[in-house]
N, C-alpha and C positions, 0 to 999 in steps of 0.2 A: 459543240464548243466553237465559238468562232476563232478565225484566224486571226493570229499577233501583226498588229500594221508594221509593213515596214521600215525599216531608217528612211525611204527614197519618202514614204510621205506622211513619215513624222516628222522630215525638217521641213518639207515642203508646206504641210498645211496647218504652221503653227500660231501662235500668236506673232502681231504686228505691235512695236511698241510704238506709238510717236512718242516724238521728241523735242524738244525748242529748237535745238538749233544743231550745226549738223557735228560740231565735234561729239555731241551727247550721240547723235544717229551714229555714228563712224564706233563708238563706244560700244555700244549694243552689239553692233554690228559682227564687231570684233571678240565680247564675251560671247554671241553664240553661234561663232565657228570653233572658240576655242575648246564651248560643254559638247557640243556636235563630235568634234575629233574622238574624245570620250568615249561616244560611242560608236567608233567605226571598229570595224575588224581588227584585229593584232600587228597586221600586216599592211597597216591600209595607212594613208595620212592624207592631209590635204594637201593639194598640189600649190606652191607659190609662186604666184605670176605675177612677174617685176614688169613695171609699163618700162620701154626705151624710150627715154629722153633725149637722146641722137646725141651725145656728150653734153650737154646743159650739164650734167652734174661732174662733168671732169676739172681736178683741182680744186674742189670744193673736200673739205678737210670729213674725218669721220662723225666729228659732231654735228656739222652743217647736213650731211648727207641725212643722219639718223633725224634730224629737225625735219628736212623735206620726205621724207616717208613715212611720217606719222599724222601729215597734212591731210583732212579730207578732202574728198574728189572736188568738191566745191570751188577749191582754190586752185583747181587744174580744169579749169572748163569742162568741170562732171566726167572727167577721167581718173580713174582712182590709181595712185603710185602704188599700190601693189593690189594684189587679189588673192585669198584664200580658197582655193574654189574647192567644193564639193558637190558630187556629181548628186542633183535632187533638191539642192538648196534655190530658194525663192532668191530671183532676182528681179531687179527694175533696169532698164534699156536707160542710159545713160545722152546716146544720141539719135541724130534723125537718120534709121539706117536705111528703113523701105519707108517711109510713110505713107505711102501708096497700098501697100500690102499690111500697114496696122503694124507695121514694128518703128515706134520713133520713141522719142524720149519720153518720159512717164509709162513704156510699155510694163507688164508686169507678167513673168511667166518663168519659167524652171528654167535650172542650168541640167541639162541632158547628158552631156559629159563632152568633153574636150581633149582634141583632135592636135597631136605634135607629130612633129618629122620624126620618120621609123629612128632611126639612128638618134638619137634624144637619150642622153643620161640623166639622172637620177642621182642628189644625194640627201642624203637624211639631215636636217640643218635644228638646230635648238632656238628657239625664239626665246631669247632668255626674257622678255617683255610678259607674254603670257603663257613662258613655260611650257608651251606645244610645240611638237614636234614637226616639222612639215618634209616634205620633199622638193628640192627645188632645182629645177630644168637645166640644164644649162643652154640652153637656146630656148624664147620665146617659145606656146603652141603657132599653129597656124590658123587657127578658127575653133570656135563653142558652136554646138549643137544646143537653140535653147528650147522649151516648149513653150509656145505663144496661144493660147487659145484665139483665135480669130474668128467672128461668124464669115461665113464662107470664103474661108481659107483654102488657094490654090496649093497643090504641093509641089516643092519646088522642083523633082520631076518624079515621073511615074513610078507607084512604088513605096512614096515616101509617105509617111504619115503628116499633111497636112499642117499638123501643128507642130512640127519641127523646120526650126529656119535655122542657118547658121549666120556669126555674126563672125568678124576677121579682127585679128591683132592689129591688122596694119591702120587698124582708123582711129585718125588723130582727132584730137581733142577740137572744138570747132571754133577756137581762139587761141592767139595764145595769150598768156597768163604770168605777169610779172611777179616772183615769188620773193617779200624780204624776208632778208636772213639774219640771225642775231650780228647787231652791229662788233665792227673790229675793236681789237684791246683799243686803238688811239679814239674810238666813237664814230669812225667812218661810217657812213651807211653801205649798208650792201644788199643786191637783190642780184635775181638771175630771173631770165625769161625762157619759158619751156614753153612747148608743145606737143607735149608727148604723146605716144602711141600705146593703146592699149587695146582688149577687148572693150567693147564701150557696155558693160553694165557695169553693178555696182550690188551686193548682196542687200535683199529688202526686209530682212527682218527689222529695222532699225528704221522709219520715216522721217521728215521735217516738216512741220507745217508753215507756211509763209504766205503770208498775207492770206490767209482761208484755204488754203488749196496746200494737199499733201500729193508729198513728193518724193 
């Protein structure tokens, strides 16, 4: 009898859907971390990892907030305002982190799991959106552990399996990004400009194609 595949590379080596355009990718993206949660452990959830927008979003009312965190990463210089992360799920590299060593933007390789300050609480939060349950920090992590297949990959030091690189919360977006937001009761217009900080990938079950080239 052969053995049952894991969860780590049933989400990992699943179908890619493309997309037209990226609110449909952000879509995908988001139905399959939600069927994924499904089938974690009893005790298990996904971890939510909010980018810091350095106060960009302070003073900005609940509905304005809830408009900029449903935005995909697109319209944050390919930094996504939140992250579902599960440790096994396909990701794509977001930004140019080594491109020296094969990790830049369009990279494509596993989230291995993810690294928070020992002292880091936990609390169980309801996404009444897609009705999954997450966990979420109250302090940023500090870096993701992700797998990159590279041909002749250095490791980054002795010991370490080659095709793990870590990538940091602290790397910003590599623009920043003027964000509008539904105009005031009198019609005023209103925007805000971010720069925010996140892990720089993005979950890749979900693609866009543009101009030929998927991404």
């Amino acid at each position: 009898m052969q053995p049952q595949p894991t969860l780590r590379s049933q989400i990992a080596h699943g179908s890619v859907f493309v997309t037209p355009e990226n609110a449909t990718r952000l879509a995908v993206n988001n139905a399959f971390v939600a069927e994924t949660a499904l089938l974690l452990p009893i005790d298990t959830q996904p971890v939510r990892d909010v980018a810091n927008f350095t106060g960009a979003l302070n003073g900005l009312n609940r509905s304005d907030i809830h408009y900029v965190m449903i935005l995909p990463d697109s319209k944050f210089g390919r930094v996504a305002p939140y992250l579902d992360l599960i440790d096994g799920m396909a990701v794509q590299v977001t930004q140019n982190v080594e491109t020296i060593k094969g990790v830049a933007n369009g990279t494509l390789g596993t989230l291995e799991y993810v690294h928070s300050p020992p002292d880091t609480t936990f609390r169980l939060v309801r996404d009444g959106a897609s009705r999954m349950v997450v966990r979420l920090p109250d302090r940023p992590p500090e870096l993701a552990i992700l797998r990159v297949p590279r041909p002749h990959a250095v490791a980054i030091r002795a010991g370490v399996d080659p095709e793990l690189f870590p990538v940091f919360f602290a790397t910003e977006a590599y623009a920043k990004a003027t964000i509008s937001l539904p105009r005031a009761p009198n019609g005023q217009r209103r925007s805000i400009t971010v720069r925010p900080q996140q892990l720089p990938f993005v979950c890749a079950v979900g693609s866009t194609i543009y101009k030929g080239w998927i991404f």
